[in-house]
Structure formats: C-alpha cells, structure tokens
The first five atom37 places (N, CA, C, CB, O) and aatype in JSON, in Angstrom:
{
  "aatype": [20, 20, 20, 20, 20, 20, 20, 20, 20, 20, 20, 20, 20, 20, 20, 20, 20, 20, 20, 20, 20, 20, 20, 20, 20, 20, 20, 20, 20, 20, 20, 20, 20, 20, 20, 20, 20, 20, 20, 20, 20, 20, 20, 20, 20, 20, 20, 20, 20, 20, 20, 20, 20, 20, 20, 20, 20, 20, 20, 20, 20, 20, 20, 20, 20, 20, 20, 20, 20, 20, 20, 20, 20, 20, 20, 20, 20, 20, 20, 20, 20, 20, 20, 20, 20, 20, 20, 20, 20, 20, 20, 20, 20, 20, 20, 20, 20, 20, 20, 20, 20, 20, 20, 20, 20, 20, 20, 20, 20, 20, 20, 20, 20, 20, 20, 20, 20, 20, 20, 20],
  "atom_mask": [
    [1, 1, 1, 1, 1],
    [1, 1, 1, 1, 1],
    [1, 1, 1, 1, 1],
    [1, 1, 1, 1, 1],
    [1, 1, 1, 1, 1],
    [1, 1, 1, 1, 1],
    [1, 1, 1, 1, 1],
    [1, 1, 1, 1, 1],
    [1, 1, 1, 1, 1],
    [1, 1, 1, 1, 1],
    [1, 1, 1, 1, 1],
    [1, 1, 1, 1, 1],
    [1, 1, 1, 1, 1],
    [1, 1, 1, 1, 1],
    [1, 1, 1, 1, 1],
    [1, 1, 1, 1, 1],
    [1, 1, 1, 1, 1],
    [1, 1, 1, 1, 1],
    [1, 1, 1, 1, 1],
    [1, 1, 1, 1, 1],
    [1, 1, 1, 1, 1],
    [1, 1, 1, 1, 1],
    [1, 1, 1, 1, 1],
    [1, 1, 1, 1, 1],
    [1, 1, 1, 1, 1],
    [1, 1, 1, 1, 1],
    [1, 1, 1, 1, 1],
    [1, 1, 1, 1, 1],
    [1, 1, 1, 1, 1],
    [1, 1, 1, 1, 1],
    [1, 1, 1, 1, 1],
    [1, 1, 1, 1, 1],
    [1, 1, 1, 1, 1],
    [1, 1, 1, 1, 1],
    [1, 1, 1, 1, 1],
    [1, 1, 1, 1, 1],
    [1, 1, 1, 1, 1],
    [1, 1, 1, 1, 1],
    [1, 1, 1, 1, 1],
    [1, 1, 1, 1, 1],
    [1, 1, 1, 1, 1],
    [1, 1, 1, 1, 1],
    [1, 1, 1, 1, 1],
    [1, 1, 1, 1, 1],
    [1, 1, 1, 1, 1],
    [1, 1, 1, 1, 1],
    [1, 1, 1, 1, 1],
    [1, 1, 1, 1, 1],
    [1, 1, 1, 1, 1],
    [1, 1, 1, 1, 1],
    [1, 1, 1, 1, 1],
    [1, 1, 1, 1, 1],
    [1, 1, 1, 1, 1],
    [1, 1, 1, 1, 1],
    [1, 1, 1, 1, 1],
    [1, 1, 1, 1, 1],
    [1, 1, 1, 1, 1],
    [1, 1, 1, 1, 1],
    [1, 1, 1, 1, 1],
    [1, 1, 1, 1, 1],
    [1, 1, 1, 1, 1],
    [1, 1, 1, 1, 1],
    [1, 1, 1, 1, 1],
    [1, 1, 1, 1, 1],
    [1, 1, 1, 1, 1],
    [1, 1, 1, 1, 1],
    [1, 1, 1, 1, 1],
    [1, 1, 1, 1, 1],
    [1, 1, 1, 1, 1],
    [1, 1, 1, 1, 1],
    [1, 1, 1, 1, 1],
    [1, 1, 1, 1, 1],
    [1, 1, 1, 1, 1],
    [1, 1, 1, 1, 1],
    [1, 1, 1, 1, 1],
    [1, 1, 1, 1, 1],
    [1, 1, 1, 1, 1],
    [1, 1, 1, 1, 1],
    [1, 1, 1, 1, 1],
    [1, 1, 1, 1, 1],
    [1, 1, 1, 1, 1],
    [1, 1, 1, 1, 1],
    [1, 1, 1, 1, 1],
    [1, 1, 1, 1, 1],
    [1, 1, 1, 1, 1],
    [1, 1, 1, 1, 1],
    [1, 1, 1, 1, 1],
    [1, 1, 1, 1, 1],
    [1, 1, 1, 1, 1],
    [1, 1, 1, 1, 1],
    [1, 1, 1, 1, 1],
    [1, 1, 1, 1, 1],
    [1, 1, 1, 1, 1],
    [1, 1, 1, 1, 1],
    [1, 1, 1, 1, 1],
    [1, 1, 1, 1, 1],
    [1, 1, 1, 1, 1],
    [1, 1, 1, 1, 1],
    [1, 1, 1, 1, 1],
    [1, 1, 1, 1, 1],
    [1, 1, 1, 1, 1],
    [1, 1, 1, 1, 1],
    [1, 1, 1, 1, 1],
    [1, 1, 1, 1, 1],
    [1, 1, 1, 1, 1],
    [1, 1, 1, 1, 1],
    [1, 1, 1, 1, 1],
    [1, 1, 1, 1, 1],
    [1, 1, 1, 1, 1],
    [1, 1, 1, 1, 1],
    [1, 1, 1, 1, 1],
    [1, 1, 1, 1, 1],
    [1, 1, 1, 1, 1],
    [1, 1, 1, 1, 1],
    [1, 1, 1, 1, 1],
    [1, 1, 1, 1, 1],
    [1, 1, 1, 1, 1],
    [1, 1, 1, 1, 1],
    [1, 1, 1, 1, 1],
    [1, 1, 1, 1, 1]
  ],
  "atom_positions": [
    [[-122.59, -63.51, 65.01], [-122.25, -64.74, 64.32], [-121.95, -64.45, 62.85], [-123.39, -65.76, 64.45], [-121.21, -65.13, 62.13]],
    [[-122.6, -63.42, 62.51], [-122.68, -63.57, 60.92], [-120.78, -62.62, 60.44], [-124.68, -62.39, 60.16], [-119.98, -62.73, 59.51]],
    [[-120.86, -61.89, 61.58], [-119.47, -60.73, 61.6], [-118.0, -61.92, 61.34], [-119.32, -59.67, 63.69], [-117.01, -61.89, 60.61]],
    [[-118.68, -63.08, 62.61], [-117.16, -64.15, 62.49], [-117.41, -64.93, 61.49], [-116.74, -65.24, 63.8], [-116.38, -65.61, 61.44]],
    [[-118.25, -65.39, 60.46], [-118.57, -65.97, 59.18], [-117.86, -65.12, 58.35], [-120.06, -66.07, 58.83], [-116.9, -65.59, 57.74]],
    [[-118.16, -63.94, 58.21], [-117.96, -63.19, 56.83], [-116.11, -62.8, 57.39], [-119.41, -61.42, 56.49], [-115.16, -62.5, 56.67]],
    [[-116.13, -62.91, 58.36], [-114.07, -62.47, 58.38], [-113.45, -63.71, 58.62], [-113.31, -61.27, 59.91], [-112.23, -63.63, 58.71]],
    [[-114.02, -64.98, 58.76], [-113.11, -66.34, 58.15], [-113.4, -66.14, 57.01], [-113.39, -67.93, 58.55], [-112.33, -66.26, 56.41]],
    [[-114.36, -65.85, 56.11], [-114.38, -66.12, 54.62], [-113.33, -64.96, 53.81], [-116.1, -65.98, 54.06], [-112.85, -65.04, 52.67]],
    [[-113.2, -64.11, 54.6], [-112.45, -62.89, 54.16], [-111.18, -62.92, 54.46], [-112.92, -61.71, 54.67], [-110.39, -62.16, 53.89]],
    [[-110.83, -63.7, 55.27], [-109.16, -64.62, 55.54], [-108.99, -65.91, 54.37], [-109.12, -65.62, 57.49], [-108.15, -66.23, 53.54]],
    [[-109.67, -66.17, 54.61], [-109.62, -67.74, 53.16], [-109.81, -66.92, 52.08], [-111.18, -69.25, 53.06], [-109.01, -67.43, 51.29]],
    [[-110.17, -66.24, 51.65], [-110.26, -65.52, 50.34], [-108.73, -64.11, 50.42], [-112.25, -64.69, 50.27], [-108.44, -63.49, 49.4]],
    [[-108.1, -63.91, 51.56], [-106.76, -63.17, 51.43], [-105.56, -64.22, 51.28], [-106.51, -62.22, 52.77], [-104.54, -64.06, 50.62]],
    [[-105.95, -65.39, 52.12], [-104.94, -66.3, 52.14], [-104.71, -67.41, 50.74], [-105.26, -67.04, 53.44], [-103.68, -68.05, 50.54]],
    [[-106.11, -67.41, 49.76], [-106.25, -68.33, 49.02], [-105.42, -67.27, 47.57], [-108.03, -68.95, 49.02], [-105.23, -67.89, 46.52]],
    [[-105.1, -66.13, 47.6], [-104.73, -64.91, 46.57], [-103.77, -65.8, 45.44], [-103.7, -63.4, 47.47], [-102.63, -65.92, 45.89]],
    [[-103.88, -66.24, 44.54], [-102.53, -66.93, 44.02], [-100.96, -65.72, 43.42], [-103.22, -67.97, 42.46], [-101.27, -64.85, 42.61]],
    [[-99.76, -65.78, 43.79], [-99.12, -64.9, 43.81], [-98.8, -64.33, 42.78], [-98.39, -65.1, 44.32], [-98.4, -63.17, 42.78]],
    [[-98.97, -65.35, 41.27], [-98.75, -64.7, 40.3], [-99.86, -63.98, 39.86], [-98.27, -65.42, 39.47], [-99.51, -63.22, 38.96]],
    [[-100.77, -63.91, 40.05], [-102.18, -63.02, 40.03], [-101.84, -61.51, 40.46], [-103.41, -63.67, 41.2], [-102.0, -60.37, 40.02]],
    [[-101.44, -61.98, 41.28], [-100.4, -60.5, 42.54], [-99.64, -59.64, 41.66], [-98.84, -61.21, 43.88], [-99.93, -58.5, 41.29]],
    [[-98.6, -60.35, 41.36], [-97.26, -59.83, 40.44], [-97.39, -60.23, 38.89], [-95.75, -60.6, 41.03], [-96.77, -61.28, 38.74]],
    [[-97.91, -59.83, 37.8], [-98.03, -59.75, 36.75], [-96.25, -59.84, 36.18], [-98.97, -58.51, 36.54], [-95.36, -59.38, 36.9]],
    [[-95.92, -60.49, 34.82], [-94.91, -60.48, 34.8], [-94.7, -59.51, 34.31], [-94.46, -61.29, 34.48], [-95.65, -58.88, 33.84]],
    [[-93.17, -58.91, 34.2], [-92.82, -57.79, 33.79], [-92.9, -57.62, 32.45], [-91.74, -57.54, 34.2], [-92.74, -58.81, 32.18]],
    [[-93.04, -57.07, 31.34], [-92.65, -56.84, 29.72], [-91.84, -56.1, 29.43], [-93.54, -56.41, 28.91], [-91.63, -55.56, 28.34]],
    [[-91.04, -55.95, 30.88], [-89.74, -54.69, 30.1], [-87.88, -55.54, 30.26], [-89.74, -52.55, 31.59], [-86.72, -55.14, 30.18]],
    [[-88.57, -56.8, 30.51], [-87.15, -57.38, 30.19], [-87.41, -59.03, 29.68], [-86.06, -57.28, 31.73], [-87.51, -59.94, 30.5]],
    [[-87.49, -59.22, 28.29], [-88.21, -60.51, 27.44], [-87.18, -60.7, 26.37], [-89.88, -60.18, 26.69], [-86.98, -59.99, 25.39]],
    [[-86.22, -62.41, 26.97], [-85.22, -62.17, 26.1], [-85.85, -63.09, 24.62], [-83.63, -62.72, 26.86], [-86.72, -63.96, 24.72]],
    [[-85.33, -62.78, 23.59], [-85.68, -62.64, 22.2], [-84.66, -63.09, 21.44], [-86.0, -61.33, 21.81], [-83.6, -62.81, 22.0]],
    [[-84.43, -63.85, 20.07], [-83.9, -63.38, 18.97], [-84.16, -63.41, 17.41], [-83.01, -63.75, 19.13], [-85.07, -63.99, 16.82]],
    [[-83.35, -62.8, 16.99], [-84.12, -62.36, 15.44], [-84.22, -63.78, 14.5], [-82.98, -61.0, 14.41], [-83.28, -64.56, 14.36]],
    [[-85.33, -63.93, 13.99], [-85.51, -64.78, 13.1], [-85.27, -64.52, 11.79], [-86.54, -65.14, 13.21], [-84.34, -64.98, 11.12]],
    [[-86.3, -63.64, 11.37], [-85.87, -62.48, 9.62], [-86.5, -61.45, 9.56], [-86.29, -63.04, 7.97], [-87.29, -61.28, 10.48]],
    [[-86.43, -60.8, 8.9], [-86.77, -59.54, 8.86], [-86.24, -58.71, 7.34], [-86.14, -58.95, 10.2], [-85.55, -59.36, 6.55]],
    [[-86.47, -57.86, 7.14], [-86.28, -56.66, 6.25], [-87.25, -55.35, 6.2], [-86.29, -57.2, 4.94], [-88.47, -55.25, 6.11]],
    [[-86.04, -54.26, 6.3], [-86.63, -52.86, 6.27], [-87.03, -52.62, 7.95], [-88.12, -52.77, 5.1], [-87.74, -51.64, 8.21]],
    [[-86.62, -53.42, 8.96], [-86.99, -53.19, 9.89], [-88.49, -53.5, 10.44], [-86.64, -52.19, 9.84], [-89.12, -52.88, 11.3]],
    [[-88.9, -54.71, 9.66], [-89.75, -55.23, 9.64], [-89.17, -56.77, 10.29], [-90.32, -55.01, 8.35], [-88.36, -57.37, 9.59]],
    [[-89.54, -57.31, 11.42], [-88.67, -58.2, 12.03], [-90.1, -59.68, 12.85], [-87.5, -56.99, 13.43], [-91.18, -59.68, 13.43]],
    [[-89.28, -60.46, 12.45], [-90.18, -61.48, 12.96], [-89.4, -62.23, 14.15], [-90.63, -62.51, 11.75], [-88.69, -63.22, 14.02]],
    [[-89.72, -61.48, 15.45], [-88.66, -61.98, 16.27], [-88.96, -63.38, 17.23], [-88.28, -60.78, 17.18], [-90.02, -63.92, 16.94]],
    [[-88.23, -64.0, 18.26], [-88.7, -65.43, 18.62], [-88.21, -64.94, 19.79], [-88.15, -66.94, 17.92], [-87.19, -64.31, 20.06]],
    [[-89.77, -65.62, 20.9], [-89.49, -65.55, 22.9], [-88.45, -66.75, 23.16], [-91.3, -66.02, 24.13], [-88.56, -67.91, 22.76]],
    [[-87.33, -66.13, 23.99], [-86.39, -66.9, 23.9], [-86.57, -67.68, 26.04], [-84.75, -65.76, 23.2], [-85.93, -68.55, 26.64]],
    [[-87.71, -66.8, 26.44], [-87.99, -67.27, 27.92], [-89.31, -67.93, 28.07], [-87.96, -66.07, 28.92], [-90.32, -67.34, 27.68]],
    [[-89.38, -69.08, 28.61], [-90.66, -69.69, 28.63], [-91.61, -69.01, 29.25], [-90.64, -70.85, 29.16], [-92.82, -69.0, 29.03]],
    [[-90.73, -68.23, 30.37], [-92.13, -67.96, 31.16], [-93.05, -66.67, 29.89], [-91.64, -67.05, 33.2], [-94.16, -66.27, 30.24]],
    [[-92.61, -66.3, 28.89], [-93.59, -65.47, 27.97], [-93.75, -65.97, 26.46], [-93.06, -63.96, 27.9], [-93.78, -65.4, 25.37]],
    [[-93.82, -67.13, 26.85], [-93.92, -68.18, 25.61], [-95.22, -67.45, 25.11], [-94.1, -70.07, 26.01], [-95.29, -66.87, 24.03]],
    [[-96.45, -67.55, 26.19], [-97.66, -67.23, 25.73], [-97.9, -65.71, 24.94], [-98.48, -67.37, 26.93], [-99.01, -65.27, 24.63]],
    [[-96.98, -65.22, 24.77], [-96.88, -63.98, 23.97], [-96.8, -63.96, 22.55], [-95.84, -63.33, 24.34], [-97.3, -63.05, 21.88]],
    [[-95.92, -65.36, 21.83], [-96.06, -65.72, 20.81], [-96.75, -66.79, 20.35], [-95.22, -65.74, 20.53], [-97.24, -67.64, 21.1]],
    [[-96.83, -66.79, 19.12], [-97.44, -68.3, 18.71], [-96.78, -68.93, 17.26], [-99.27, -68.15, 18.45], [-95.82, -68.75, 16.51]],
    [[-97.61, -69.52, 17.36], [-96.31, -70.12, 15.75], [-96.49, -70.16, 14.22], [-95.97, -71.77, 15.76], [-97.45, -70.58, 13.56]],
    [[-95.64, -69.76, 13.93], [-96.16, -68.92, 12.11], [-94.7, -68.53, 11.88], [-97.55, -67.04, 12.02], [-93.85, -67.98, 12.59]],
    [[-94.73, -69.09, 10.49], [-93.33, -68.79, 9.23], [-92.81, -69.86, 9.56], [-92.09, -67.39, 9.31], [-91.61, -69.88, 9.29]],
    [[-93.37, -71.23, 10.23], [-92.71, -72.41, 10.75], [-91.62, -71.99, 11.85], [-92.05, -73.22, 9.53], [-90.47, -72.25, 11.48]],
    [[-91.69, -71.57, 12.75], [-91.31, -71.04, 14.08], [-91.9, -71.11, 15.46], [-91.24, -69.94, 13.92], [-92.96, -70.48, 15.38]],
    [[-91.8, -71.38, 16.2], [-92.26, -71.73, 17.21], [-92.29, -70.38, 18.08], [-91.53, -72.86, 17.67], [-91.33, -69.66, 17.8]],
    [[-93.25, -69.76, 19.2], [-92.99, -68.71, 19.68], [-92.31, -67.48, 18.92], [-92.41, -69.08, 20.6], [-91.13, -67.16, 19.06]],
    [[-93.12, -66.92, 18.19], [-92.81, -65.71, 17.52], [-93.58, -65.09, 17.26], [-92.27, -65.72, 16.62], [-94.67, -65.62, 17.05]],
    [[-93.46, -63.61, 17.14], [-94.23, -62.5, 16.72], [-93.97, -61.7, 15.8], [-94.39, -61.82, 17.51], [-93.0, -62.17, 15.21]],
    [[-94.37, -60.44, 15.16], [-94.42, -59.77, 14.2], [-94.12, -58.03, 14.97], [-95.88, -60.18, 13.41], [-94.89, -57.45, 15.72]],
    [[-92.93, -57.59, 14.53], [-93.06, -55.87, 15.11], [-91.99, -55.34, 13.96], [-92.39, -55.45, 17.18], [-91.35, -55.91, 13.07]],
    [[-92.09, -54.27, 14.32], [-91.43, -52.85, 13.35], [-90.65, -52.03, 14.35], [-92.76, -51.66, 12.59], [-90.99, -51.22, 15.21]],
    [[-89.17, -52.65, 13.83], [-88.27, -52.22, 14.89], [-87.79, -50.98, 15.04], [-87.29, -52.88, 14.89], [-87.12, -50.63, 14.07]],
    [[-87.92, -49.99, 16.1], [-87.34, -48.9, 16.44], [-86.0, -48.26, 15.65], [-87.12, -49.16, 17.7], [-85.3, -49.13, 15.15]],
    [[-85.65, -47.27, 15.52], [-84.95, -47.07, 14.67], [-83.46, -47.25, 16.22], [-85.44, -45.47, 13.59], [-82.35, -47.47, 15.73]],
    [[-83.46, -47.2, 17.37], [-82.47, -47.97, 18.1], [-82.32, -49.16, 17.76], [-82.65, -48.02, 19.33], [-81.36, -49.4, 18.49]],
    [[-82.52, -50.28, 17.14], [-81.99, -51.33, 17.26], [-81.38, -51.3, 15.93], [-82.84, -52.4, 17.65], [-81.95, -51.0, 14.88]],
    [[-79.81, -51.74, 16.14], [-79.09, -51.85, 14.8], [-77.82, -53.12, 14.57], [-78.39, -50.33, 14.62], [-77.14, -53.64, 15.46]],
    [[-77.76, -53.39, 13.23], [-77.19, -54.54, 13.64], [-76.21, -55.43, 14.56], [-77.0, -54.65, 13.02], [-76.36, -56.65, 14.6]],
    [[-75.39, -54.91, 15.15], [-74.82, -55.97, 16.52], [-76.14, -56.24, 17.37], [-73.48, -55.09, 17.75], [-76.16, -57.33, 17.96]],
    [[-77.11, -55.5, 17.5], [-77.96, -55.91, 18.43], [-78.71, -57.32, 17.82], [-78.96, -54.68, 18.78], [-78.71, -58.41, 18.39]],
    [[-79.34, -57.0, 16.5], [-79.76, -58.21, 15.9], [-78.96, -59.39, 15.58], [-80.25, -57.9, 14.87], [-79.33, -60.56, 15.48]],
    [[-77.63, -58.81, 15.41], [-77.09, -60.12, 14.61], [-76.58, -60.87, 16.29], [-75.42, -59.7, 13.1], [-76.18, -62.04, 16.29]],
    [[-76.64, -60.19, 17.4], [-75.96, -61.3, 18.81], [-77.34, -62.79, 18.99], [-75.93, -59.91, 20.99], [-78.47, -62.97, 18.55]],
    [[-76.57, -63.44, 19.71], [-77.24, -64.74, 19.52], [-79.07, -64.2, 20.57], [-75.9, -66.39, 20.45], [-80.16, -64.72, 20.3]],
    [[-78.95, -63.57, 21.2], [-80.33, -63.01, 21.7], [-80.4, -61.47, 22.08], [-80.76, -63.81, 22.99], [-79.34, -60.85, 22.1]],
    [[-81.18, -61.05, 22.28], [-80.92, -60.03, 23.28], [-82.53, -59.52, 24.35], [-80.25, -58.63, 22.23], [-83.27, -60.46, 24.63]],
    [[-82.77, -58.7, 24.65], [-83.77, -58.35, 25.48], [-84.5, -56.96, 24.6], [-83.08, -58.03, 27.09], [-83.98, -56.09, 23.9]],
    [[-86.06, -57.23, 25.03], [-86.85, -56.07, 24.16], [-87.76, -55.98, 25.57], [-87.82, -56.57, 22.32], [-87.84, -56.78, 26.5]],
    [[-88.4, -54.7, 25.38], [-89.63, -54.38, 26.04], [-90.87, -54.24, 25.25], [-89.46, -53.23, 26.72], [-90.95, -53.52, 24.26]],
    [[-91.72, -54.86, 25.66], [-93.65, -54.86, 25.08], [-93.96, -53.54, 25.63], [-95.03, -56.31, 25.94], [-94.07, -53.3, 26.84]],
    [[-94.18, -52.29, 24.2], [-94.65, -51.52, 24.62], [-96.19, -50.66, 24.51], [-93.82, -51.14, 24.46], [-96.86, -51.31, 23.7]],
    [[-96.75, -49.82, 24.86], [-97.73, -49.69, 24.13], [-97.74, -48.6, 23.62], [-98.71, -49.92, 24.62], [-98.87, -48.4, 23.19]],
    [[-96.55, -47.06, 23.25], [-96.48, -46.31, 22.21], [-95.78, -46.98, 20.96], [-95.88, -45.16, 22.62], [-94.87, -47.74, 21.28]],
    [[-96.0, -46.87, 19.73], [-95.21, -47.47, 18.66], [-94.84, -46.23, 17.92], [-95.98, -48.58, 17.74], [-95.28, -45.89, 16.83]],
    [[-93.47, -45.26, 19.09], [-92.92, -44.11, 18.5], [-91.69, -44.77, 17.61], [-92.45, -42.96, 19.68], [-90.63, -44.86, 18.25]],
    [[-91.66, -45.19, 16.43], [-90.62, -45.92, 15.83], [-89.2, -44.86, 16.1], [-91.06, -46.25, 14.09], [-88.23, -45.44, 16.58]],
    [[-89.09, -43.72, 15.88], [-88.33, -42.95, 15.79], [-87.95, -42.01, 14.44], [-87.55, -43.59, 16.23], [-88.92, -42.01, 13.68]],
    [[-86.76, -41.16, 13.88], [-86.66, -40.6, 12.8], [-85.85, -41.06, 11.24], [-86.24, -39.62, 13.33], [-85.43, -40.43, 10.26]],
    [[-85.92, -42.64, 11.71], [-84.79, -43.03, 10.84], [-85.55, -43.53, 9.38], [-83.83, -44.34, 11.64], [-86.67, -44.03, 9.31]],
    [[-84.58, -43.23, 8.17], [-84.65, -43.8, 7.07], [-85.74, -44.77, 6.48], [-83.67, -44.29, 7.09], [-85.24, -44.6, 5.37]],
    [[-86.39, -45.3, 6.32], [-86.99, -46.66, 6.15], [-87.36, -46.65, 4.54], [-88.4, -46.91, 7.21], [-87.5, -45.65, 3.85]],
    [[-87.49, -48.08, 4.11], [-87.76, -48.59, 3.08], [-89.19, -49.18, 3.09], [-86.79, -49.43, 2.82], [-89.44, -49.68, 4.19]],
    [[-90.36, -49.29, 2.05], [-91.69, -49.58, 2.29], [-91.61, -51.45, 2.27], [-92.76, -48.73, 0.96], [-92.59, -52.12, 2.59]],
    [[-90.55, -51.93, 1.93], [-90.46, -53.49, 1.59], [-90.77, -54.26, 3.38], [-88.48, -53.92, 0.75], [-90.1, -54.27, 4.41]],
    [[-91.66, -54.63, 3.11], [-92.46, -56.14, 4.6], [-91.96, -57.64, 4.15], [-94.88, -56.41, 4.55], [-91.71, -58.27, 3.12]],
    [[-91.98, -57.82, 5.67], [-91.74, -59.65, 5.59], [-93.1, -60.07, 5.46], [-90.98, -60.54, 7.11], [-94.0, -59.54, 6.11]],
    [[-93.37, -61.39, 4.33], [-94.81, -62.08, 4.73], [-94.97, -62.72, 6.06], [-95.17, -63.2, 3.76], [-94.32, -63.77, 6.11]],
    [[-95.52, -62.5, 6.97], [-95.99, -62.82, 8.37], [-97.24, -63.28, 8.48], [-95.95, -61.77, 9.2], [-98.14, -62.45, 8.62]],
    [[-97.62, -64.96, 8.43], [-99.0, -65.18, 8.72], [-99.26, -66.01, 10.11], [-99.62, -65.93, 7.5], [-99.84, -67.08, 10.26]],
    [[-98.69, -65.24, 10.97], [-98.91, -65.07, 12.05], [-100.16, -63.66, 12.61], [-97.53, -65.01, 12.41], [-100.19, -62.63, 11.93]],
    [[-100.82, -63.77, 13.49], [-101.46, -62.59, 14.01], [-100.6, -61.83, 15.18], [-102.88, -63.02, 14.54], [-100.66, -60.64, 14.87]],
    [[-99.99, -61.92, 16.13], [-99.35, -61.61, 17.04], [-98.62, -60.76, 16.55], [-98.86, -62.46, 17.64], [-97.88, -61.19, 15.66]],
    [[-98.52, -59.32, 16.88], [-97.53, -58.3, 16.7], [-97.52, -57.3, 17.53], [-97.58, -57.79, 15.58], [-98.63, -56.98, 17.95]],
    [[-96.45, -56.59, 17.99], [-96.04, -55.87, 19.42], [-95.44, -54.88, 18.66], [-94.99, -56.69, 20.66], [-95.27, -54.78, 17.45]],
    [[-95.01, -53.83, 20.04], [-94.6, -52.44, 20.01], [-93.62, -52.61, 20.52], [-95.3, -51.43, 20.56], [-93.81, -53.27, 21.55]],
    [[-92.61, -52.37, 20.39], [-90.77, -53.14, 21.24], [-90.15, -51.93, 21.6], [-89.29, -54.15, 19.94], [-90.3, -50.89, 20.95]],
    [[-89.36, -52.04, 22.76], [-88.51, -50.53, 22.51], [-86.44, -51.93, 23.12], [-89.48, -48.3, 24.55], [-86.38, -52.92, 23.84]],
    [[-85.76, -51.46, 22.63], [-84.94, -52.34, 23.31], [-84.2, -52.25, 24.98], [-83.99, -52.39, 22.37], [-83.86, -51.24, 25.59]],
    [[-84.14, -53.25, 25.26], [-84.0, -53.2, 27.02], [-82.75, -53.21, 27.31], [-84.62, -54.44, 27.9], [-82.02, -53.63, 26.42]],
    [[-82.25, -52.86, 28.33], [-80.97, -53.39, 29.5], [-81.86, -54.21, 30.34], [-80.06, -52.01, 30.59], [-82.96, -53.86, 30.76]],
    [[-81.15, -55.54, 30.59], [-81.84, -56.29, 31.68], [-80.29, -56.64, 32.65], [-82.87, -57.89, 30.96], [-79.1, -56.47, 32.35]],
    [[-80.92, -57.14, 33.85], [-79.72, -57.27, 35.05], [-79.82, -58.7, 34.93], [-80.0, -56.59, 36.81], [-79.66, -59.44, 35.89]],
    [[-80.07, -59.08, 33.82], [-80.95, -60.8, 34.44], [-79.47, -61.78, 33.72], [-83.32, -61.41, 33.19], [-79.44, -63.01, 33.81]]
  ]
}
C-alpha cells in the first residue's frame, strides 16, 4: 500500500513540474538598445519583456542596466534602433583603447555582455 501511495505522489509531483522551471530562459539572445554611454561605459535598455526582470529603473529609464562594453561592439551596432547582447559571466573586455571617463549610473544592476547573432 505504502509503494502505490508514494508512486501516485511521485506522478503528481512529475506531472505538476511547471515548464518554465524546466527551461530557464536563454541569456545569449536579449534584444537591447543603447540609452548613453561614454568611453564604453553604456547604460543599455531590455527591449524583450520576457527579461524585463533583468533590469530595473534608474537615470529615469525604465528596464535598464549598467555594463562596460566589449571592445566588439562599435558604432553601427550602437547607433541601430536595437540589437541583441549575451549575459555573460567572464568580463574579458578585450584589447582596445579606452578612456577612464564613466556615466553616473544610480542604478545597481550591471552585467557582463558579449554581442549576439540571434535567428529570432
């Protein structure tokens, strides 16, 4: 008795799984666009709801964060009306040039970006 108790509860607990629990969303295709920035210092805005919760709101912006952009991203990429980044967790900026000048950001939220191709 106790064997057919514990494997209905073990069916209601496979069947009850919620799917997005399952499938985590992806962070390697999150479309974005630039708000301001300087020196590669960029305060960018989630342009997809479903990763709204990634930003929050600061510099009077709604959904935005704070990162230090890769030395790949250059201006056509910033200046197009959006484009796609990946949340990463090395922050290898790369070998390029930089200037010590920051945007004021009083926001807390800030990420590691590398830029994406998405099929989406």
């Amino acid at each position: 008795m106790k064997n057919v108790f514990f494997g209905i509860l073990l069916m209601l607990m496979v069947t009850s799984c919620n799917e997005n629990d399952a499938n985590p969303l992806d962070l390697s295709c999150i479309e974005v666009s630039y708000v301001d920035g300087i020196c590669a210092a960029a305060i960018l805005q989630i342009e997809d709801e479903r990763f709204f919760y990634l930003g929050e709101t600061a510099n009077g912006f709604e959904n935005v964060f704070f990162t230090t952009l890769p030395c790949s991203f250059d201006d056509p990429i910033l200046n197009s009306e959006s484009f796609y980044i990946s949340i990463i967790e090395d922050d290898d900026l790369g070998d390029c040039i930089r200037c010590l000048a920051t945007i004021s950001y009083s926001g807390e939220k800030a990420y590691s970006i590398a830029n994406s191709i998405c099929s989406e």
